[in-house]
N, C-alpha and C positions, 0 to 999 in steps of 0.2 A: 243772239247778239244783235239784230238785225234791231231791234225795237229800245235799242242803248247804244247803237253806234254814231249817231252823230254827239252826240254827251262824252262820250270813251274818244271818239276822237277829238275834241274838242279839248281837254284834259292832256290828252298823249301828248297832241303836240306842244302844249305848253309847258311841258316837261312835268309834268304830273302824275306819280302812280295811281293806280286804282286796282283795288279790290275786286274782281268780275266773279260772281257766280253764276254758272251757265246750266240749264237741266241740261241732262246726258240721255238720261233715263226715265222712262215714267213708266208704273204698274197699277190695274186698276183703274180707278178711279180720280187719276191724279188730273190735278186742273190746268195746268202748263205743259206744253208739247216741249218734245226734245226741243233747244237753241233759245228758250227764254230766258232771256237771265237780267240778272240785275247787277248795279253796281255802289261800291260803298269807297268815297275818295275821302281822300286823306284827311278834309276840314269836316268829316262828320256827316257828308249828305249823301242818302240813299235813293240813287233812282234805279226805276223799273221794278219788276216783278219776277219770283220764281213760282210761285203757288197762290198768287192772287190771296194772300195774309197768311195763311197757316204757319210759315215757318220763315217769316222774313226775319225775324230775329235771328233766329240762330244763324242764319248766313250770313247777316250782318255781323256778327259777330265772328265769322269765320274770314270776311272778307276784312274786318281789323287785324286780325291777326296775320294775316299773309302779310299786309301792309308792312306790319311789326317785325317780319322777318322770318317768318313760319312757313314750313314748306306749303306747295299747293299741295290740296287732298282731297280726295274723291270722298263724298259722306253720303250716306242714307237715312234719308228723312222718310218716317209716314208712323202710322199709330199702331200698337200697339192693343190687343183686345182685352186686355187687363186694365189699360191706363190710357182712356182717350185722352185725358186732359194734358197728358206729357208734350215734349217739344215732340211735334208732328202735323201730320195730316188728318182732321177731325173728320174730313170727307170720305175717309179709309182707303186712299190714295199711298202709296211711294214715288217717292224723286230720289233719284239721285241725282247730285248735284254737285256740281266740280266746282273748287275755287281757287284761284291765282291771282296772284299781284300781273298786273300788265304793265310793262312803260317800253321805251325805249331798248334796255336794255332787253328786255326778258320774251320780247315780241317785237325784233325787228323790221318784219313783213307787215304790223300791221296797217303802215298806210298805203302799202298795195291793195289789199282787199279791200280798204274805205274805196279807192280812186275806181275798183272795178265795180263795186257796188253802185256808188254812184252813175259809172258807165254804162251799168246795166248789162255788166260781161259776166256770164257764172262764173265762178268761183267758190273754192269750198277752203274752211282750215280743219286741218286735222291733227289734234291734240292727243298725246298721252296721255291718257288719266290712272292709267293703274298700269305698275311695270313692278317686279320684285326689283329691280335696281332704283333705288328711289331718288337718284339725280336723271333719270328717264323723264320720271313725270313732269310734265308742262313742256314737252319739246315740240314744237308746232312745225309743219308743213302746209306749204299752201300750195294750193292745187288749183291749174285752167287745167281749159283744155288743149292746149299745146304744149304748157310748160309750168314747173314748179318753182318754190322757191322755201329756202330754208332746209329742214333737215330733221328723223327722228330717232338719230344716234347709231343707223348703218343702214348702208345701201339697200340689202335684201328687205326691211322694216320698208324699206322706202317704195320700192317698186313695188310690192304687195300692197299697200296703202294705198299708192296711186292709180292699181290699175281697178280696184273694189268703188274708191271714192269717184272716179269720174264715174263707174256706172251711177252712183248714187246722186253724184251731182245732176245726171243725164232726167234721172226721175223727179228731184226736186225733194228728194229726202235726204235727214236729216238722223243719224243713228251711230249705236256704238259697234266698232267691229271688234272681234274676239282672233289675238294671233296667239303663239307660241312668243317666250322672250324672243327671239331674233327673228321673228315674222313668218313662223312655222304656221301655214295657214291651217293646219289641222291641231296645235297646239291650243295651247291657254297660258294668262299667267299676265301677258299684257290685251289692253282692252284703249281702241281707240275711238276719240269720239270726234266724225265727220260733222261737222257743221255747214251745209250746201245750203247757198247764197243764190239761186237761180233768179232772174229778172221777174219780174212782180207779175202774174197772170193777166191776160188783156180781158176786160168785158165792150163787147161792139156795142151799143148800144144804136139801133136805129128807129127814127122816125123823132124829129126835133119838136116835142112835143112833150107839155107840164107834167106828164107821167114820165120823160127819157131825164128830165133835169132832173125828178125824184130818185129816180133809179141810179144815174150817175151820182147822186150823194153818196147814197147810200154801199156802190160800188167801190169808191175810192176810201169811205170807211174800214169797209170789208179787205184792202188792199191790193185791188186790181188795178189796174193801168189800163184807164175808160176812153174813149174814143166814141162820142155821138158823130154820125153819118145821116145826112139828108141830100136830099139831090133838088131841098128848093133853097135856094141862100137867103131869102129872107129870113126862115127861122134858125136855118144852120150858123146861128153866129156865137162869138167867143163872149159876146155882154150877155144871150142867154145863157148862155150854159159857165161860167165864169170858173166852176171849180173842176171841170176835166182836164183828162191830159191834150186832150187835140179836140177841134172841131172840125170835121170834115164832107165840103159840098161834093157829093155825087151820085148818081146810082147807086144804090146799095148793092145790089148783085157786084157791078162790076167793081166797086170797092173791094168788095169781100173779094171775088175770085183774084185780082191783083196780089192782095194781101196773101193770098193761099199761094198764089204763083211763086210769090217774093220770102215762103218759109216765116213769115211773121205771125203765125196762128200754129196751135197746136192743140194737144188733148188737154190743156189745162185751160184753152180760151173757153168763154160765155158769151152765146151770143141772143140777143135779146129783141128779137121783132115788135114792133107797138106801133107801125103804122097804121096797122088792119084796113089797108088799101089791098086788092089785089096785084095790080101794075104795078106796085113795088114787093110785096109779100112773095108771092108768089115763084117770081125770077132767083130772089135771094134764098129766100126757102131752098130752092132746086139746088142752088150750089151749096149753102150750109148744111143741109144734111146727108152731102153725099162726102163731109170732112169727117175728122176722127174728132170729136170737140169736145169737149166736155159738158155742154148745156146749150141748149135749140130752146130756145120758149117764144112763142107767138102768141100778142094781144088779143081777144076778141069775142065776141059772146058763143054761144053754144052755134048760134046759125050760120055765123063768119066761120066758124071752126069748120064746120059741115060743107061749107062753100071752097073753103082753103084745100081740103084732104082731096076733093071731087076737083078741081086744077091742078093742085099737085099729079095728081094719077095721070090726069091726063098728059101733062110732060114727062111721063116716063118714069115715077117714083115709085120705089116701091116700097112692099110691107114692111119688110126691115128698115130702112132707110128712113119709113116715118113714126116707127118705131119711137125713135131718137128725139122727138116732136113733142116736144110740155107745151101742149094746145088743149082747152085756155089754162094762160099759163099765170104759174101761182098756184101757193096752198090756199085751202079753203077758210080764211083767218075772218069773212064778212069786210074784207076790205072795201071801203068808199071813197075815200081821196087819193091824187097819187102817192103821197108820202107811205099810207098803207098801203096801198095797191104796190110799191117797193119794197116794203116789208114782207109783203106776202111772197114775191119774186125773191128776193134772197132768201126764205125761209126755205123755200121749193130748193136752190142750189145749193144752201149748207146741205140738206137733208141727201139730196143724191151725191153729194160728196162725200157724205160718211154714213152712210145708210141708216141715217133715222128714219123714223113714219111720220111724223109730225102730229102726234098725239101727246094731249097733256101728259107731262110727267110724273103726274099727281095717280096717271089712271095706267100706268106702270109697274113691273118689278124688273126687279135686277141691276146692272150698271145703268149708271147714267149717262156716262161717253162710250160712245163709239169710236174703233181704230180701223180705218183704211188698211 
């Protein structure tokens, strides 16, 4: 919902229903992750995506109908081995895909999640989608981490719900939980679908230089929440770098360790070295790889590499720790300018994020996506 929420709210408050189809679920090969969804309002217009084309029709057509007065209902989309050509997924994909009318009445919590999203406070909603009482379904709770709001038709549903969805919210996923009707955690029968909103991942970017402005593009693309760090203010400024979140004069090391001190980094940051100075590499190196982070990559040819691992050592680094070290860093794409040379950099971080190889697809079998 995250990639339709300023549209959905923009509409809400104007007193406007909308049609929302949300993935729940996806099997295979399917091309939308759990929480994509799209939207169909009342004068006819369709934004966002559930399946990047395969079956935006029939949702769309499912999101007219709730419109129309039609309960929400949980549907499964994908192909069939008889009948590619039916309403489905030709990639041999399944979705399931939940749809509801949203307004005011039917989602009164929703402009608390817009103002926490915006805030950048996690926050998760947790929807009914499948209950044998079928005024259950579409009953929404919303969940921090302190406190809730709204309701999914009794206590016991509720506190089961919320004590699964913060763990999920904690991780930054995003999936269906399976209860008993009355929140028999060992039952079945209802099926709910957590929606976790966690604040956009940080990528550091350091060293204020034509390859850190390429990389910040293509980072805030990607949907991180970028921050370039230099400690000379000439180049550290907000006219170079115009489309990040912050620009920030200082040591790198001592940036970063600050930032570790103060809980603002975590296993889903990226952090990106490209000064291939040592007097600044080096220092910072020592403290980022001794974090839980999600991506280390340091700029530099094979002999900077060889120079960086032989200082690192000598401050007391070890195997494991450098381990953690995408030096040089990037896939092997023959990058030349920074724009590639960023390309080649996110290639390297989608891939350790969902364990591809980075070999043509062409020179493959099997699925084509990978699940974490």
């Amino acid at each position: 919902m995250r990639d339709v929420l300023d549209e959905l709210i923009k509409r809400y408050e104007s007193g406007q229903a909308v049609g929302l189809g949300t993935v729940v679920a996806t099997f295979r090969s399917a091309p939308r992750p759990p929480g994509a969804a799209m939207l169909v309002t009342a004068d006819g217009e369709a934004v966002g995506s559930v399946s990047g084309g395969c079956v935006e029709g029939a949702v769309y057509e499912r999101g007219e109908a709730v419109l129309d007065g039609e309960r929400p209902a949980l549907q499964r989309y994908g192909v069939s081995d008889d009948d590619a050509f039916a309403v489905g997924l030709t990639c041999g994909g399944i979705l399931d895909v939940f749809v509801e009318r949203v307004d005011r009445e039917s989602f009164p919590e929703l402009g608390e999640v817009a103002e926490s999203v915006r805030l950048e406070e996690p926050v998760a909603v947790a929807t009914v989608v499948e209950h044998p009482d079928s005024d259950r379904i579409g009953a929404h709770l919303v969940i921090w981490n302190d406190r809730t709001s709204g309701g999914l038709g009794e206590q016991r549903v509720d506190d089961a719900v919320v004590d699964d969805a913060r763990g999920m919210l904690a991780a930054g996923r995003s999936g269906v939980l399976e209860y008993g009707p009355q929140g028999q955690r060992r039952g079945e029968g209802m099926r709910v679908f957590v929606n976790a909103f966690e604040p956009p991942p940080r990528m550091l970017v350091f060293g204020a230089i034509d390859f850190a402005a390429a990389m910040a593009r293509i980072g805030s693309f990607l949907g991180y929440r970028v921050t370039v760090c230099d400690a000379r203010p000439v180049f550290a400024t907000r006219s170079r770098f115009p489309e990040v979140d912050e620009v920030v004069v200082d040591w790198p090391h001592r940036y970063l360790a600050a930032e570790v001190e103060a809980g603002r980094v975590d296993e889903r940051t990226a952090v990106m070295v490209l000064t291939h100075d040592p007097k600044f590499d080096v220092p910072l190196l020592e403290v980022a790889l001794r974090q839980r982070l999600a991506y280390v990559g340091a700029m530099g040819s094979r002999r900077t590499h060889d120079d960086r691992i032989a200082r690192l050592r000598e401050v007391g680094v070890g195997d494991r720790e450098l381990e953690r070290l995408s030096s040089p860093i990037g896939l092997d794409l023959g990058a030349r300018t920074p724009e590639e040379t960023a390309v080649s950099i996110a290639a390297e971080l989608i891939a350790l994020r969902w364990g591809g190889r980075g070999v043509r697809l062409s020179e493959r079998e099997g699925p084509i996506h990978h699940h974490s």
